[in-house]
C-alpha positions as CSV (number, residue, x, y, z in Angstrom):
1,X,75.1,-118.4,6.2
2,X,72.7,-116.9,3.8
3,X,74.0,-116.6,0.4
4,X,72.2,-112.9,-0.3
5,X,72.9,-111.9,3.4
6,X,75.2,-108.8,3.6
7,X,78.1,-110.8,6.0
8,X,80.9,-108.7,7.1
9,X,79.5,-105.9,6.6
10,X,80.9,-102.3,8.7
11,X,82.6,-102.9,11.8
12,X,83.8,-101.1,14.4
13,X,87.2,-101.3,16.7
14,X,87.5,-98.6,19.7
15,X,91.0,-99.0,21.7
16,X,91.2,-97.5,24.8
17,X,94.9,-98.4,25.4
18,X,94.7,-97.5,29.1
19,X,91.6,-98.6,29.9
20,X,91.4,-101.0,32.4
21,X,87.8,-102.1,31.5
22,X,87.2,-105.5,29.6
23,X,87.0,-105.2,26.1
24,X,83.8,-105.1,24.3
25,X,83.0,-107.2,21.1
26,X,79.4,-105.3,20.0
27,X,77.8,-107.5,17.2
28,X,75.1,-105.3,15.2
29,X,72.5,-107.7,13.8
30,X,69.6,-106.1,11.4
31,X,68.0,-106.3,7.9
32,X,70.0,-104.6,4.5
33,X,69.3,-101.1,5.2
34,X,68.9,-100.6,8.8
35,X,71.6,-98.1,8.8
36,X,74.6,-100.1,10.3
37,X,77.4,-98.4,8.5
38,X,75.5,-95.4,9.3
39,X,75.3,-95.8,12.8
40,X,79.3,-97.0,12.5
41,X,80.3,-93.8,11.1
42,X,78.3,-92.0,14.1
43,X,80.6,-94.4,16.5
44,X,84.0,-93.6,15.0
45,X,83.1,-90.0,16.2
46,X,83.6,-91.0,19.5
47,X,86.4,-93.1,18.8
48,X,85.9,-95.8,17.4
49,X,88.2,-97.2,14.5
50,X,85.2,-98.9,11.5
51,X,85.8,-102.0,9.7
52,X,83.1,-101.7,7.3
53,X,82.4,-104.2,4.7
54,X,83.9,-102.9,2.0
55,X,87.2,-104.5,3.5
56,X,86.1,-107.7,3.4
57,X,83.3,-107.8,0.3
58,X,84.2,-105.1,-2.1
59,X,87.4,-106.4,-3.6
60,X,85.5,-109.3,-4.9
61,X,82.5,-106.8,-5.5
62,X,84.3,-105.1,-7.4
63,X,85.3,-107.5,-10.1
64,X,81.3,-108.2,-10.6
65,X,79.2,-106.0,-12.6
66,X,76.5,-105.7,-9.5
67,X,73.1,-103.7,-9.8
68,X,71.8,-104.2,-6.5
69,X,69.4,-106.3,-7.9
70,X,70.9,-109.5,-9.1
71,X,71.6,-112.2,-6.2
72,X,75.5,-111.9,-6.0
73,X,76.6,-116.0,-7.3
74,X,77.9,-118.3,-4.8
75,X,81.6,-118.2,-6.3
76,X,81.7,-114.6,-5.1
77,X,81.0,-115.7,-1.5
78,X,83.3,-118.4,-1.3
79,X,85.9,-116.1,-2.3
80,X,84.7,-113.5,0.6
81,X,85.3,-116.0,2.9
82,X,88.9,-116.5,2.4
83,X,89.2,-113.0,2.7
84,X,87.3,-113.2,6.1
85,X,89.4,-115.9,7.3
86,X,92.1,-113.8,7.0
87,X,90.5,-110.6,8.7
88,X,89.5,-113.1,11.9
89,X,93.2,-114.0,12.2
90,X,94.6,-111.1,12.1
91,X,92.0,-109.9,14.7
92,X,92.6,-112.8,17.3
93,X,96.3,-111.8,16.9
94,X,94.7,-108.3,18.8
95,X,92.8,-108.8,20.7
96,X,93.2,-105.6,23.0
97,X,91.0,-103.9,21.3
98,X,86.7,-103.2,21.2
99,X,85.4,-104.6,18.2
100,X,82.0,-104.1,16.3
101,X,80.8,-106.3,13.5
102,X,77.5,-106.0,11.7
103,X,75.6,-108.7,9.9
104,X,72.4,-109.3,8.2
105,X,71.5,-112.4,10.3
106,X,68.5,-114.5,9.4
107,X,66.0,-116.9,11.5
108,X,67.8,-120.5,9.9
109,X,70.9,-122.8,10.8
110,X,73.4,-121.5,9.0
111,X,73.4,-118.0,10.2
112,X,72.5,-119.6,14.3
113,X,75.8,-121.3,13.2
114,X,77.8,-118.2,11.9
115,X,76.4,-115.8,15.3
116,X,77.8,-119.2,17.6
117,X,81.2,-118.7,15.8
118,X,81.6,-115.2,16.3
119,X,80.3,-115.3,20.0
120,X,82.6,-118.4,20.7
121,X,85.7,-115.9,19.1
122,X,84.5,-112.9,21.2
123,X,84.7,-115.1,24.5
124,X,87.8,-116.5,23.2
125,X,89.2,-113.2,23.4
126,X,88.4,-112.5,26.8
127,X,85.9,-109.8,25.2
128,X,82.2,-108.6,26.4
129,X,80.4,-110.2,23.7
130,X,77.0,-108.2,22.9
131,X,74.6,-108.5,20.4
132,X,72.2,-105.7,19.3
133,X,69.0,-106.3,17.3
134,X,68.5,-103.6,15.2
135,X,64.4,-103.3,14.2
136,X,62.9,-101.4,11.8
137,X,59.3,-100.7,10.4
138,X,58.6,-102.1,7.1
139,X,57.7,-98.6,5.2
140,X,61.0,-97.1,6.5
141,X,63.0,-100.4,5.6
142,X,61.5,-99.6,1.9
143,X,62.7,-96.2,2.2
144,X,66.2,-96.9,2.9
145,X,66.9,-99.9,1.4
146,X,66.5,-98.1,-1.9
147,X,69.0,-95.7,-1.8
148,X,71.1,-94.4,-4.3
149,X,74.0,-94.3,-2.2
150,X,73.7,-98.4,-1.1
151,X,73.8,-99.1,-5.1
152,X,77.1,-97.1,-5.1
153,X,78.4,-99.4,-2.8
154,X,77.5,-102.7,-4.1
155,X,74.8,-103.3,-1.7
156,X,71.3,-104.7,-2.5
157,X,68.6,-101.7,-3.0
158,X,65.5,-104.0,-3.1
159,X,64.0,-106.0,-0.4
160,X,65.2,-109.4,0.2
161,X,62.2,-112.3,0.0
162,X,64.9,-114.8,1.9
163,X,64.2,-111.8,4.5
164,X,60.7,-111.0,4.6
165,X,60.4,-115.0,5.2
166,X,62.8,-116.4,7.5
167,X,62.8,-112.9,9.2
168,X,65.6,-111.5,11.4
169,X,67.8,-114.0,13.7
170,X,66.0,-115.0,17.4
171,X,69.1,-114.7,19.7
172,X,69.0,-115.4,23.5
173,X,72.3,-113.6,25.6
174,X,72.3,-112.0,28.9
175,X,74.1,-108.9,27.0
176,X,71.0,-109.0,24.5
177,X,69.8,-105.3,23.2
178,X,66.6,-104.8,20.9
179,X,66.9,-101.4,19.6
180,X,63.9,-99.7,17.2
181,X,65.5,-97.6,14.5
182,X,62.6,-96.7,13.1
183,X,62.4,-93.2,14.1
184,X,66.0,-92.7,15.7
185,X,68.6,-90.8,13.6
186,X,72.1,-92.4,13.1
187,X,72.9,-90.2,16.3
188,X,70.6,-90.9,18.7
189,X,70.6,-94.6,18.1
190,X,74.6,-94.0,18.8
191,X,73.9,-92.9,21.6
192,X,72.0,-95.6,23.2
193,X,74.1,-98.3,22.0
194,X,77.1,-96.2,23.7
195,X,74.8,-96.1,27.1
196,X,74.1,-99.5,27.0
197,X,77.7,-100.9,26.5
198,X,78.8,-98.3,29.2
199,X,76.1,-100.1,31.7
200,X,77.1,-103.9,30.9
201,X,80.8,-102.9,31.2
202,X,80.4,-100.9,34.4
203,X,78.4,-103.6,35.8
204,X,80.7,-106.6,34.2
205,X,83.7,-104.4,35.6
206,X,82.0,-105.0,39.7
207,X,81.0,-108.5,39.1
208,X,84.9,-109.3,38.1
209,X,86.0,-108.0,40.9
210,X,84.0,-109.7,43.0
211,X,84.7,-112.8,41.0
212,X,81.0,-113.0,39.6
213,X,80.0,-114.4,36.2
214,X,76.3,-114.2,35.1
215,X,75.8,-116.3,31.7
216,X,73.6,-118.8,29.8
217,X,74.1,-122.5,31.0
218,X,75.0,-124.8,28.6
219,X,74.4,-128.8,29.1
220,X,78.0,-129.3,30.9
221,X,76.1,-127.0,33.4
222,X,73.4,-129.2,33.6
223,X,75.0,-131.4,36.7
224,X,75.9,-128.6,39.1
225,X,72.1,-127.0,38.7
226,X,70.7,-130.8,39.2
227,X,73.1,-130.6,42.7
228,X,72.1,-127.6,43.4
229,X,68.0,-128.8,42.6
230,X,68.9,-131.6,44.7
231,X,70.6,-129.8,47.7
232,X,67.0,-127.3,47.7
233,X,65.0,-130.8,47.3
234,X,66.5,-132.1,50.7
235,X,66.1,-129.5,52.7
236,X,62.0,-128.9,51.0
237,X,61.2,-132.8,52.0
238,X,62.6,-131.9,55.9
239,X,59.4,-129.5,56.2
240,X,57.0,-130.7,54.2
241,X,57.9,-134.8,54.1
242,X,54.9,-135.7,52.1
243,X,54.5,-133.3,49.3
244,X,58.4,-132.5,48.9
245,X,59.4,-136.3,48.9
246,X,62.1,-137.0,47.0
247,X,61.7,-139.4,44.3
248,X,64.1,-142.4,43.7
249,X,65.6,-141.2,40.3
250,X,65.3,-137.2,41.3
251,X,68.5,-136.6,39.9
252,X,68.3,-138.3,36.6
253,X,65.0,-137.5,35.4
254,X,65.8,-133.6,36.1
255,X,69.2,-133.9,34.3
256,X,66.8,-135.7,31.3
257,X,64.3,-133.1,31.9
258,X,66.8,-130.1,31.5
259,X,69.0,-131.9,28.5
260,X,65.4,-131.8,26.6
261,X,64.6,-128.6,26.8
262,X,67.5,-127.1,25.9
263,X,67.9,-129.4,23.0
264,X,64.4,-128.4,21.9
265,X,65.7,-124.4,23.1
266,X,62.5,-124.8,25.2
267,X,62.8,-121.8,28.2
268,X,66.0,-119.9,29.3
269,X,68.8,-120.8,32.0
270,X,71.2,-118.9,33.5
271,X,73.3,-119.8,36.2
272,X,75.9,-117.6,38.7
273,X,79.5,-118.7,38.6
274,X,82.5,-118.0,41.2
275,X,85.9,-118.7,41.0
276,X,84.6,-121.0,38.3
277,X,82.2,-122.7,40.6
278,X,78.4,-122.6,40.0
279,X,76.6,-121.4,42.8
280,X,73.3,-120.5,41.5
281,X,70.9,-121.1,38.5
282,X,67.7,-120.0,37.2
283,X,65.1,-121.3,34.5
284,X,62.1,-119.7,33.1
285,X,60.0,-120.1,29.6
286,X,57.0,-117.8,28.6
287,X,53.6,-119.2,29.4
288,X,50.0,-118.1,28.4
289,X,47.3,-117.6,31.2
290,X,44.9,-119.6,31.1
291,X,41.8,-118.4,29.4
292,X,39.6,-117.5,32.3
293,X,42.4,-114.8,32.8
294,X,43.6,-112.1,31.1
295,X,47.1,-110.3,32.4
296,X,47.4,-108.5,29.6
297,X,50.5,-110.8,27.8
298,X,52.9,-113.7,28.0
299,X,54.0,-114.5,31.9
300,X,57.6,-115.4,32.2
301,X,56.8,-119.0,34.7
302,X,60.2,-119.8,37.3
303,X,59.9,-123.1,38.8
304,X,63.5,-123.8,39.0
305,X,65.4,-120.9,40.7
306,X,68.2,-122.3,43.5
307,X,71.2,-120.5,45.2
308,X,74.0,-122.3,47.0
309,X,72.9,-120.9,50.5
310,X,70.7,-118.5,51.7
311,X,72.7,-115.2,52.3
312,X,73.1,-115.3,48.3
313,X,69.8,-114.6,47.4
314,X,70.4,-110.6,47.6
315,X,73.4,-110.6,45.1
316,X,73.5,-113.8,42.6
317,X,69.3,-114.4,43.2
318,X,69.1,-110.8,42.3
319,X,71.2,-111.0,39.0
320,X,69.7,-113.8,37.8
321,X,66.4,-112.9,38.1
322,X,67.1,-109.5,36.6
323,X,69.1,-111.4,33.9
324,X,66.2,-113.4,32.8
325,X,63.6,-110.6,33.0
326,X,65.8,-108.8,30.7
327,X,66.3,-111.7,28.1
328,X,62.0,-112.5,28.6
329,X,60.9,-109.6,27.7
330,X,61.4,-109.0,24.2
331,X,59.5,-111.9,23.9
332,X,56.3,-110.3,25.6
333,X,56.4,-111.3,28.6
334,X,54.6,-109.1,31.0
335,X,54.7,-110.6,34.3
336,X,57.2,-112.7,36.6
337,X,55.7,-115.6,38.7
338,X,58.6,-117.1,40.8
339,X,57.8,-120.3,42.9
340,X,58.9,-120.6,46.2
341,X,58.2,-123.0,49.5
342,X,56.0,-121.2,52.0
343,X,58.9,-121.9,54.6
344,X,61.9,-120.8,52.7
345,X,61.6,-117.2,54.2
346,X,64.7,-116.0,53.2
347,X,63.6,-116.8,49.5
348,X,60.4,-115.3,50.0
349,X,61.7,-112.2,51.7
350,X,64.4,-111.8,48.3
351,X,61.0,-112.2,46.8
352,X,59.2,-109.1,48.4
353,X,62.4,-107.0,47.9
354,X,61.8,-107.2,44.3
355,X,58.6,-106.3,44.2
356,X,57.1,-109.4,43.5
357,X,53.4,-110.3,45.5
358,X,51.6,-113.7,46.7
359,X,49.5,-114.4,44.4
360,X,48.6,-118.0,45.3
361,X,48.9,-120.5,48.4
362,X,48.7,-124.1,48.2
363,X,47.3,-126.0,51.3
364,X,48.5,-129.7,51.8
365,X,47.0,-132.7,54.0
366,X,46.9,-136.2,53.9
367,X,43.9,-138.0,53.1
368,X,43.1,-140.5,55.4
């Protein structure tokens, strides 16, 4: 975690004691000066109970003789942490309740390591864990950042170079939201937060009850999506025996294949889970066209893309696809190419339903 990072900063908690919905942990991610604690006190408007940072930072803060300027020393932080130790116990003693916690959260291990920890304590909890992005054009950044009011509360009032180089955290999550502050007032950007928690917990809510889980795989998911590869690969080789052969060491060289790229964070994956069992997956990375063409921006390639059976291409095929989409396109992707068997009509037909085209044909023979 960053030294000069502004951890546990404002925070958020909204109780609904007789809701029945799951609880939300919202995790605010964005630059010194973004307007977090702004955008909190807009929140607590509609509800919301803050935790801003001055719970967890200013009674150290206070001891120092801070000018916004000076990088706060190391001894101060290792204080702050006790302090947050003791505010994450006391909060996974509650955990009926929605949460929001903001960070300055830079592009390096230590802060990857610190957003793992608070997602893995979010899950824990049972809690919708979503992450929010907040973005902001360099001239307004300036502009707020300098503010008399941030010096008055021990926050930095110049522009951090540890920022400006590492640049804000790269996150992948299927509950991912980028949101432009730029040009939104504490209100409005309130507001679109609000609408977009209501959406994930509306459609969280219909995928519980139906027993549905859509999330990023991990590498003890790797075995169930090379079964289910397997499983598609068998059925392929049937109707096409030449070109869909299965090789000797399918299996392994996939599960090798899939352990490397997400060691290397190469592409996303996303599989479908019920009851606890996987029964569907989905991988896709950003590609370039090559340069005879020009579509305009990155296109988001899915080779591997399998559903248990057929009839569950309409519900889990659909949320996976529209979960990757989602997480692909703030990286700039522009179009969707899904691969798909020329006989696997019920695929193909899932296909045309979301508005995806033939683009290509390939046409196979022996040579004799």
């Amino acid at each position: 975690m960053s030294s000069t990072s502004e951890k546990d900063e404002e925070g958020v908690m909204n109780h609904n004691k007789n809701s029945m919905t799951p609880h939300i942990t919202l995790y605010l991610i964005g630059f010194a000066g973004t307007g977090k604690y702004t955008i909190a006190k807009e929140l607590a408007k509609a509800g919301y109970k803050i935790i801003d940072n001055h719970l967890i930072n200013n009674p150290i803060f206070s001891l120092l003789d801070l000018d916004g300027i000076t990088p706060i020393p190391a001894k101060a932080w290792s204080a702050i942490s006790k302090i947050r130790e003791a505010v994450f116990s006391f909060i996974a003693q509650h955990p009926a309740a929605n949460y929001v916690f903001t960070n300055v959260l830079l592009e390096d291990e230590d802060d990857h390591a610190f957003y793992d920890r608070m997602r893995r304590e979010a899950e824990g909890r049972g809690a919708i864990f979503i992450p929010i992005r907040l973005l902001i054009a360099p001239h307004e950044h300036e502009k707020r950042v300098k503010s008399a009011e941030r010096k008055e509360k021990f926050k930095t009032t110049v522009l951090s170079p540890q920022e400006q180089e590492k640049g804000l955290i790269r996150i992948h999550h299927p509950h991912l939201q980028e949101l432009d502050v730029t040009h939104l007032s504490s209100s409005q950007a309130t507001s679109a937060i609000l609408e977009f928690v209501s959406n994930i917990n509306n459609t969280t809510v219909n995928l519980q009850q139906e027993g549905i889980t859509i999330r990023p795989a991990t590498r003890a998911d790797i075995p169930a999506m090379v079964a289910l590869s397997d499983q598609k690969r068998r059925s392929y080789e049937k109707l096409q025996p030449q070109f869909w052969r299965c090789a000797e060491k399918a299996n392994d060289n996939q599960a090798q294949w899939f352990e490397f790229l997400m060691s290397k964070g190469i592409g996303l994956f996303f599989i479908a889970e019920r009851e606890d069992k996987v029964v569907g997956f989905i991988r896709g990375q950003l590609e370039n066209a090559p340069e005879v063409y020009d579509p305009g921006g990155a296109t988001l390639m899915i080779d591997d893309f399998c559903v248990e059976n057929p009839s569950l291409w309409p519900t889990m095929g659909k949320l996976l696809l529209n979960e990757l989409k989602t997480q692909a396109k703030p990286g700039g992707a522009l179009q969707v190419v899904v691969v798909s068997g020329h006989h696997d009509e019920p695929k193909r037909q899932f296909l045309k339903n979301e508005g995806l085209s033939i683009a290509s044909e390939w046409y196979v023979a022996e040579i004799e």
